[in-house]
C-alpha positions, -999 to +999 in steps of 0.1 A: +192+375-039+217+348-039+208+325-061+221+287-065+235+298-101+253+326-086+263+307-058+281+280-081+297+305-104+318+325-075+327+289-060+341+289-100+353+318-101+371+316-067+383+281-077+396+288-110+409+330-107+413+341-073+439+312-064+458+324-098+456+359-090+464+356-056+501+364-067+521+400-077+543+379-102+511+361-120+498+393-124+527+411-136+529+381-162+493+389-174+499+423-177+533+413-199+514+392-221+489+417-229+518+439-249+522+409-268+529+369-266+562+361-249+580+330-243+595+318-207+628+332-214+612+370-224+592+367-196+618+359-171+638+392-188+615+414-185+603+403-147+638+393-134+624+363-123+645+327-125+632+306-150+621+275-125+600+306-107+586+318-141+580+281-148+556+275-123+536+309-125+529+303-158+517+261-148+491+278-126+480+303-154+479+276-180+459+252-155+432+280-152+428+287-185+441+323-184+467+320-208+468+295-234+503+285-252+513+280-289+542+254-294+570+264-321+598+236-322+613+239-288+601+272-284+565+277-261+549+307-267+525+321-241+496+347-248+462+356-229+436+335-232+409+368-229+420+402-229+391+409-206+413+397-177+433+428-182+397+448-184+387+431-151+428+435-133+425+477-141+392+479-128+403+461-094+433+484-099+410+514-101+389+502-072+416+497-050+433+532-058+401+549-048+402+532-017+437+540-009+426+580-016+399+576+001+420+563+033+445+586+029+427+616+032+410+604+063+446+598+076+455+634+063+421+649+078+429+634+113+462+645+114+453+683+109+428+679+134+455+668+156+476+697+149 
């Protein structure tokens, strides 16, 4: 049953996650940060991004709460701010790679019928 609690919570959770992970790069950048914090200039290394481009991924992570920063002098260091989101990302992961099985064997079943 759809309740008015559950109702508010995916307008939330849309509002708040899906907008953030609606991009590759973000999610490449939560998967870096869960090996271990990074700063914008290790993160643009190790995802060949350009630093305005990293920049602004990591203003829409930090504006949804998933990754939460730690100032050093000039130095920002960026971390997760759950490492559930990485718990959650591999079980989309997983869900989505037994789709993609699932749909290529019905390609693969198809084509031998057509053969």
């Amino acid at each position: 049953m759809i309740t008015p609690t559950l109702h508010q919570e995916i307008t939330q959770l849309e509002a708040n996650f899906c907008a953030a992970l609606s991009d590759p790069n973000r999610l490449l950048i939560l998967y870096a940060l869960n090996e271990k914090p990074l700063n914008v200039t290790e993160l643009t290394n190790e995802l060949g991004l350009s630093q305005p481009t990293m920049s602004r991924h990591l203003k829409v992570l930090r504006e949804r709460g998933l990754v939460q920063t730690v100032r050093n002098g000039t130095v920002i260091t960026y971390s997760l701010s759950d490492p559930r989101l990485i718990q959650a990302l591999d079980l989309l992961r997983s869900v989505m790679r037994e789709r993609l099985t699932y749909q290529a064997n019905l390609i693969n079943e198809i084509s031998q019928e057509n053969v």
